[in-house]
N, C-alpha and C positions, 0 to 999 in steps of 0.2 A: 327390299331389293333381293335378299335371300330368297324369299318366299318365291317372287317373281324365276327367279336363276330356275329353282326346284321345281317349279310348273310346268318351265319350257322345256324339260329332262323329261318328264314324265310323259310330255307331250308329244315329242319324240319317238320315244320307247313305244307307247302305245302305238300309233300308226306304223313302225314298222312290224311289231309284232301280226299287227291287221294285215299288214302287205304278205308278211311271209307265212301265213295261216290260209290263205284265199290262192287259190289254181288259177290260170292263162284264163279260163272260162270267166271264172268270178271277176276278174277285169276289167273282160268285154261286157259284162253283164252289168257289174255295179262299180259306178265310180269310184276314186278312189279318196275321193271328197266324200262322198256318203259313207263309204264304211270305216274311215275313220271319226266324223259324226257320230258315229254308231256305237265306238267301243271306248270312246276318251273320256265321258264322264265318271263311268266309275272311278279308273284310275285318280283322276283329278280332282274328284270329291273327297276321296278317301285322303289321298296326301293334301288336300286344302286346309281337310278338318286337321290334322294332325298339326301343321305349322302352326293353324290359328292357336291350338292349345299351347303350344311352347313357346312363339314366340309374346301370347299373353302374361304365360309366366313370368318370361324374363323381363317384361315391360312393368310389372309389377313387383319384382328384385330392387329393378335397380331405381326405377320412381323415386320411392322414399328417399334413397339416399341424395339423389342430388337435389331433391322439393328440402333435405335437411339442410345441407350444406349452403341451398340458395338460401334458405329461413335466415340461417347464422350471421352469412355475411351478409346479408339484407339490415339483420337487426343490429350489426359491428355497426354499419354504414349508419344508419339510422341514429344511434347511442352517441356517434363518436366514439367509442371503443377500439382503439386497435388499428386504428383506418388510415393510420403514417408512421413512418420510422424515420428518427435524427439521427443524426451522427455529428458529436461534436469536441473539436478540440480546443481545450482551455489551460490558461497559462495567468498564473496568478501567486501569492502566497502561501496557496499550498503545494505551488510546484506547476508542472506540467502532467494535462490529465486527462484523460480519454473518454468518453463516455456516449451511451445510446437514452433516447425517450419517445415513449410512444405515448398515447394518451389514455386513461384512464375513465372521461366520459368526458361530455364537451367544456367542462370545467376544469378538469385536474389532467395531470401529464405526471407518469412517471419516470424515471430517470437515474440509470446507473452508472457506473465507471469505478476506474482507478485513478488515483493520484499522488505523482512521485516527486518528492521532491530531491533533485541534483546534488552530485553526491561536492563540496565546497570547503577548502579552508578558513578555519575564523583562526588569528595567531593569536593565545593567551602569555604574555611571561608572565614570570612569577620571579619575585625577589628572595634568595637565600637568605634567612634571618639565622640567628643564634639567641640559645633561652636559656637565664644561668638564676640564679638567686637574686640576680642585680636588673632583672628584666631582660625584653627582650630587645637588642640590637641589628640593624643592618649591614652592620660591617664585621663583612667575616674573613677581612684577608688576611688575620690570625691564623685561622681553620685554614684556610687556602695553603699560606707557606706550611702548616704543620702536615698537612695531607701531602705537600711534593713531597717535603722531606724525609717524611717515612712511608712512605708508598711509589713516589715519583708518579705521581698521578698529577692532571693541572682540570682544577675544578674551576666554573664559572659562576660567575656571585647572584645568576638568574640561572631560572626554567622555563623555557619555552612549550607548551601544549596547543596542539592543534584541535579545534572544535569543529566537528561535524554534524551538521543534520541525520536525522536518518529515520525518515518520514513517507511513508508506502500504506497507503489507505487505500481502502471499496469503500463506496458511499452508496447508500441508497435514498431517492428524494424523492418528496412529490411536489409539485408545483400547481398552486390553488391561482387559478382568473378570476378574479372577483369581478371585473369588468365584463357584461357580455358583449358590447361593443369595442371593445379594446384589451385584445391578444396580448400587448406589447409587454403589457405590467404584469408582475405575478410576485407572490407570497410561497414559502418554500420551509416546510420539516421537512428532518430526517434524520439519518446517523452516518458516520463516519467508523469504519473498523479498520485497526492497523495496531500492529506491536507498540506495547506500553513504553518501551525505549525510544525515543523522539532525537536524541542527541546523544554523541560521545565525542569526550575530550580525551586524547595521550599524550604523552611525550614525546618530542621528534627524535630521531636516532641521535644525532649531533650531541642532544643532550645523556645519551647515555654514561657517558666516562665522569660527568661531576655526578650523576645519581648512585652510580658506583661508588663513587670518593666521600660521599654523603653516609652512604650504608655503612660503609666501613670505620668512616673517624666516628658514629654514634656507638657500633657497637664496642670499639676502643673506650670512649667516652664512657660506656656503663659498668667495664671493666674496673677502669681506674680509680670511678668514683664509689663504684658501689662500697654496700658499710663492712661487708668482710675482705676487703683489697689489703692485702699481705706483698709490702714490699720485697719481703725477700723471696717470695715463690714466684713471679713473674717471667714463667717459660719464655724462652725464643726459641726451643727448639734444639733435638738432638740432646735432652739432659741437662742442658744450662739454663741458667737465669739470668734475669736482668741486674744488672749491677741495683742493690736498694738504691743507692743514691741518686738514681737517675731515672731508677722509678716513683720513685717520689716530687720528684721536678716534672715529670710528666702527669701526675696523680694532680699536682697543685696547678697546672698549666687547662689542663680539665675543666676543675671545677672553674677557674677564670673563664673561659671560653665556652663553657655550655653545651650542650646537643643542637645542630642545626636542621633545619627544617625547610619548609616553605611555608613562608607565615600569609597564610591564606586570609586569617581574622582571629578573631574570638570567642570563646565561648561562652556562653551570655553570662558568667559567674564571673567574667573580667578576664579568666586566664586566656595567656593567647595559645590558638593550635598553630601546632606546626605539621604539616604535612609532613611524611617520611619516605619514601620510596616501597616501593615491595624487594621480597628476598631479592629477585632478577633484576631490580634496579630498574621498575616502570612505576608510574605517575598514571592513574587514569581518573576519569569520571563519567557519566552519564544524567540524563536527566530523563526522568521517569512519569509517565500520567497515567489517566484508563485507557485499555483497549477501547472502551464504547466509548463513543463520544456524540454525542446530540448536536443536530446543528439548526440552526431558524437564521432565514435572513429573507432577501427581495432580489428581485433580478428584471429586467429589461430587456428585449429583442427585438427588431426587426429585420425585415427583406431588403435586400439591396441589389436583387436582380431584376429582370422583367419576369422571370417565370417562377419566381416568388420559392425560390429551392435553398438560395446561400442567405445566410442571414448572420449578422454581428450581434454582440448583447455583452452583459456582464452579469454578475451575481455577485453579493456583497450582503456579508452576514458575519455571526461567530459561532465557532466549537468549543463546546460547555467539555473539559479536558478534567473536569474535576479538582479544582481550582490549583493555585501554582506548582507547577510542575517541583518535584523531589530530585534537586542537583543531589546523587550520591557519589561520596568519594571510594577508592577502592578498596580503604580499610573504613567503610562501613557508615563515616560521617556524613549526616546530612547537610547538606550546607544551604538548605533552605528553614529548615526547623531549628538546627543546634547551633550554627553560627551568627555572627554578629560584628559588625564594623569590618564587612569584609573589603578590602583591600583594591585600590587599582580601578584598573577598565573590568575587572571582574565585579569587583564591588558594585559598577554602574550595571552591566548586564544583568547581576542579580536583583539589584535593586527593581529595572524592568521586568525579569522574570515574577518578579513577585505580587507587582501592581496588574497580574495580568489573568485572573484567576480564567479567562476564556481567552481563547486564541481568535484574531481577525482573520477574517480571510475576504481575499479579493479578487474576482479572479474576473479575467477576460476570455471570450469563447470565441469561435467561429464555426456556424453550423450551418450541417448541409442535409437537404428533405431528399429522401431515397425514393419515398413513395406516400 
């Protein structure tokens, strides 16, 4: 088309150049059909050859690239490589989860996303115990009246802790068809990445004023009992001291009544723990795995439109967590490893935590073909 544009310029130019070079005579005399005849092929040879060269050029620039790019997706298309994009969202036990797959050859599909699990209250209580020489008891409304009466604090005989998930994985898969006449079925490695903290339990605010009154009658308690306690030094403050005789009646009330805690279980030498509070008067715990986590399971899909774009399915497998997760308390105890006969609806959730060295997962999707 260029070339053509440029021809007809030139074509132009030359005939008038002819007309305005040739006198009123030359007119009459020679057509003005013959002397343009006469003088256009130079011109037009000359700029013919030239196009021919440049525009060969550029026809050979750009060849290659598009004979490459047609190669590629010729041989995408061909492979099954690359030749669709999913989008799908799934909802399952390990949360609500997002994820794209495209295929890998006409066998295998790969497949990535997130997966969050909802952030949800589990209510733990826990029973205040008391631990003297004479073992350990549940009944501490000794400690309770002793805690009003010198402090005017009013402590309760349980702890409440709230347990949360806290579960946010990338996963990368692939998905093997073993079937070449049937899509539907598939076989699935991979891994899962997400923070080694999976759960945290605390204490609810409510319970702060008994974890308080907890802190304060133990460190009383080590005061009075310990082996250098000296009746008659027993400051209140301002210079005075405590009457001996009524530090002594508090000294012997003591050791009757014990240190209390939260008697969570045992530790496998028989004695029992008791949980304590921190300085600030909190309760915490977590529960602890690998960041990497390997997963192998199966899944199933089909189309449920006419134009074969939305399709339902599920996946159902386990993540190898590196066997049962590490409940850690907040002063360091493991209560997967070092306790025992542990206590309650905790007791039982431990006990499943334990029987579970892989996590299930089950999830349901809904996906949709972009292209």
């Amino acid at each position: 088309m260029l070339k053509h544009i440029v021809l007809s310029i030139a074509f132009l130019l030359s005939a008038t150049s002819s007309f305005a070079n040739s006198g009123s005579d030359s007119i009459t005399a020679q057509p003005f059909s013959s002397k343009v005849a006469h003088n256009v092929p130079s011109w037009v040879e000359q700029i013919n050859s030239q196009l021919d060269s440049v525009l060969n050029v550029s026809e050979n620039k750009i060849s290659p690239v598009s004979s490459g790019k047609s190669s590629f997706l010729e041989w995408c298309s061909r492979k099954g490589v690359a030749d669709h994009l999913d989008a799908s969202f799934t909802l399952g036990t390990g949360g609500l989860g997002l994820e794209v797959a495209t295929p890998l050859t006409k066998w295998a599909t790969l497949r990535a996303g997130i997966e969050w699990m909802p952030s949800f209250n589990i209510p733990l209580n826990f029973e205040l115990s008391s631990f003297s020489e004479n073992g350990a008891t549940n009944d501490v409304s000794h400690i309770q009246e002793m805690v009003k009466d010198l402090m005017g604090l009013d402590m309760d005989d349980k702890v409440t802790m709230n347990a949360k998930p806290n579960m946010l994985n990338f996963k990368l898969l692939v998905d093997v068809f073993p079937f070449q006449n049937n899509r539907h079925w598939h076989f699935t490695a991979g891994f899962y990445l997400g923070s080694p903290v999976v759960g945290r339990a605390k204490n609810t605010r409510g319970e702060t004023q008994t974890l308080v009154g907890v802190n304060i009658y133990n460190r009383a308690y080590r005061y009075f009992t310990s082996p250098d306690f000296d009746p008659y030094m027993v400051a209140i403050g301002n210079g005075t001291f405590l009457d001996p005789e009524l530090a002594m009646e508090y000294h012997d009330k003591f050791e009757r009544y014990g240190s209390v805690g939260i008697h969570i279980g045992d530790y496998k030498d028989g004695k029992p723990y008791l949980m304590e509070p921190t300085k600030d008067g909190r309760v915490s715990a977590k529960a602890v795995t690998n960041n990497f986590r390997p997963y192998l399971g199966f899944g199933y899909s089909s189309t449920v439109d006419k134009d074969k774009r939305l399709s339902i399915g599920f996946d159902a497998g386990v993540l190898f967590w590196g066997g049962a997760p590490n409940v850690i308390l907040h002063d360091g105890v493991n209560m997967t490893k070092d306790l025992v006969n542990i206590r309650g609806k905790v007791g039982s959730y431990m006990d499943f935590i334990k029987a579970l060295p892989v996590y299930p997962l089950i999830d349901f999707k809904i996906t949709y073909n972009f292209f």
